[in-house]
C-alpha positions in Angstrom: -14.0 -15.0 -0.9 -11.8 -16.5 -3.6 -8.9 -14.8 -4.8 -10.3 -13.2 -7.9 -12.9 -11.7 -6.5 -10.4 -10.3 -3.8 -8.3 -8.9 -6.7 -11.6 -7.5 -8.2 -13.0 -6.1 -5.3 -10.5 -4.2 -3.4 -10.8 -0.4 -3.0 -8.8 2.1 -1.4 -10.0 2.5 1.8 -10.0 6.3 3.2 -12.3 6.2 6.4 -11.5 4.1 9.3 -13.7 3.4 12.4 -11.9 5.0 15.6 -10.5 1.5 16.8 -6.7 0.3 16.9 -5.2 -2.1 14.8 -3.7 -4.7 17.4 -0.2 -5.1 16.6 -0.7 -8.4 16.3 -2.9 -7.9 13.2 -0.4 -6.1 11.8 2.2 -8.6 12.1 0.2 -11.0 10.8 -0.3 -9.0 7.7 3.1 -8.4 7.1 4.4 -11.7 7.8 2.0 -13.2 4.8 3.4 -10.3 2.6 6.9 -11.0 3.3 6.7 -13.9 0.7 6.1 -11.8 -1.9 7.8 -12.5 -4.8 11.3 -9.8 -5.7 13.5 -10.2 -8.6 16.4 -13.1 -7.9 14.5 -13.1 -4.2 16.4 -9.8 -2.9 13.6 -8.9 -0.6 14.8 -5.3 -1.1 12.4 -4.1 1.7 11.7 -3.9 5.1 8.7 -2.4 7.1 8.1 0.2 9.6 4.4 -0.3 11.4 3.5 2.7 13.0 0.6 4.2 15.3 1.6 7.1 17.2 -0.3 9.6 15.9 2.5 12.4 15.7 4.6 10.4 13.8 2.0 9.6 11.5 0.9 13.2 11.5 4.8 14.2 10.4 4.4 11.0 7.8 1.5 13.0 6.0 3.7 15.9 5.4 5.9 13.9 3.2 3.4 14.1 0.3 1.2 15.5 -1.6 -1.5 13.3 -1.5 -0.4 11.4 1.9 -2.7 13.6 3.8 -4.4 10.2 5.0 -1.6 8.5 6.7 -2.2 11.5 9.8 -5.6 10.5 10.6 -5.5 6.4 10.3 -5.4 3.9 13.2 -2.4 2.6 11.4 0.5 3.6 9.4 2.5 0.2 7.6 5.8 2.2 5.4 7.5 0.6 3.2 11.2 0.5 3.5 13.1 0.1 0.2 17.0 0.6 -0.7 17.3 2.6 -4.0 20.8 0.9 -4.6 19.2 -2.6 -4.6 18.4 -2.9 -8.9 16.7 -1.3 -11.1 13.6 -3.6 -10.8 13.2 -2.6 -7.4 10.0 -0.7 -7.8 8.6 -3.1 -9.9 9.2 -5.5 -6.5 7.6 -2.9 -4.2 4.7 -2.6 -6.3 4.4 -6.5 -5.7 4.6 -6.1 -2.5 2.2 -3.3 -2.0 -0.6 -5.4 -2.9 0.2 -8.2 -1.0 -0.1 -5.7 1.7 -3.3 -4.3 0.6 -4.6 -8.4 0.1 -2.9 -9.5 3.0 -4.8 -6.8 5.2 -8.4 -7.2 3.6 -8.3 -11.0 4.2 -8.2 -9.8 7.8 -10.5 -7.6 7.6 -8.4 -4.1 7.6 -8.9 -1.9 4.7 -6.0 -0.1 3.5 -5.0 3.1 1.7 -1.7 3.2 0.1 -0.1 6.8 -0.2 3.8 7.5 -2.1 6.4 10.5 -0.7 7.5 12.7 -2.9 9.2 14.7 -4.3 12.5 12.3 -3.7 14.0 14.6 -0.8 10.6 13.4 0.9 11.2 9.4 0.4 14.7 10.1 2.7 12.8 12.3 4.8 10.2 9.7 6.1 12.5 7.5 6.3 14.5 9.0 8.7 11.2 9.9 10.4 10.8 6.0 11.2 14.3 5.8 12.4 15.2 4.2 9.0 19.5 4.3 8.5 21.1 5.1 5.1 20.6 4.0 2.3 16.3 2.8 3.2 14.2 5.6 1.7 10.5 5.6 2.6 8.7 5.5 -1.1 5.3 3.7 0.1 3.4 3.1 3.3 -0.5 2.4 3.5 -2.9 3.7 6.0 -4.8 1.3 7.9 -7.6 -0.1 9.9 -11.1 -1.5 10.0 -13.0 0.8 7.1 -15.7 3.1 8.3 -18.4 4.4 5.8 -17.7 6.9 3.4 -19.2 10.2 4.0 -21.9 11.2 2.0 -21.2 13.3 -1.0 -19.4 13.0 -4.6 -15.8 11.8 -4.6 -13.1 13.4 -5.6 -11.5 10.4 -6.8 -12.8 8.7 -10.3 -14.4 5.6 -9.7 -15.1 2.5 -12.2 -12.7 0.5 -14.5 -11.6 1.0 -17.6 -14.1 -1.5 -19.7 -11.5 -4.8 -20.6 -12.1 -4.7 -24.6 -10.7 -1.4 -24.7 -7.3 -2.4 -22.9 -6.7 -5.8 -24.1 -5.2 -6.8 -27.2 -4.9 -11.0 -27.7 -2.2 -11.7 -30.6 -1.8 -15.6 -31.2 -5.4 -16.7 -30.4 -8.1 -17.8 -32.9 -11.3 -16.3 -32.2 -12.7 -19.0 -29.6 -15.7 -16.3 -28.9 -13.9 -15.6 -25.4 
C-alpha cells in the first residue's frame, strides 16, 4: 500500500480480535513514530504502552468518550508537557497519526481516544505513573481489528466531498 492510500484509508478501529499485541509490536510502532516531526524538534512527548486491563479499565474513566481504551488488547498514551510551547498540540496531533500509520503498517488498527475535562489529562497521567508536569491528553486503543458488529453506527461515516473544502487562490484553471 502506498502512502496515500494509507492516509486515505485509515479508519478508527473499535473492535479488536481477543489476541495480545506483543510488546515488541508495540515498540516497533512507537519507535517509527518517534521521528515525527515537533516544532524546533522538542519532542515534547513521551509514551506509556499499556495492557493490564485494570489500568486500562481506570484509563477509560478519564473521558467521555474513552470508553474503548477498557476493553482493547492495548492501550499506547500519550505523554505531553503542557509547559513545552504553545504549538505543542499541534506536535501531538502529528504525532498521533504517526501512531495510527505507524500501527496499520503493522497490521494493528488503532482507536485514538482524548481525557477530559483537564483535571482528567493529570489524572491519567498519574494513573501511568507519569511525574509532574506530563499530562495524559491522548492515548489510542489497540490491536489486530475484529469485524464490526452488525448494525448502524453511531459514528457518521464518509468525507466531506473535496470541492466543498478547498479553495485554490494563485492557480489558473488547469481543469484539475
Amino acid at each position: 500500500m502506498d502512502l496515500l492510500d494509507a492516509v486515505s484509508g485509515q479508519r478508527a478501529t473499535r473492535h479488536f480480535r481477543d489476541a495480545p499485541v506483543p510488546r515488541a509490536t508495540i515498540v516497533r510502532i512507537l519507535d517509527a513514530a518517534r521521528w515525527t516531526g515537533s516544532a524546533r524538534n522538542r519532542q515534547p512527548w513521551r509514551f506509556v504502552a499499556v495492557a493490564d486491563g485494570e489500568v486500562q479499565r481506570r484509563l477509560a474513566r478519564c473521558g467521555r468518550y474513552a470508553g474503548h481504551l477498557g476493553t482493547a488488547p492495548a492501550v499506547i498514551v500519550l505523554l505531553s508537557d503542557p509547559e513545552a510551547g504553545s504549538d505543542t498540540d499541534f506536535d501531538m496531533g502529528r504525532l498521533c497519526q504517526s501512531v495510527v500509520l505507524a500501527a496499520d503498517a503493522m497490521g494493528i488498527g488503532s482507536c485514538p481516544a482524548t481525557f477530559f475535562p483537564d483535571d482528567n489529562t493529570v489524572r491519567a497521567a498519574r494513573i501511568c505513573g507519569a511525574p509532574t508536569p506530563w499530562q495524559a491528553v491522548h492515548a489510542l486503543a489497540v490491536g489486530f481489528p475484529a469485524a464490526a458488529p452488525h448494525g448502524r453506527s453511531a459514528v457518521p461515516t464518509g468525507r466531506t466531498p473535496l470541492d466543498r473544502i478547498l479553495t485554490c487562490i494563485g492557480w489558473e484553471d488547469d481543469g484539475a
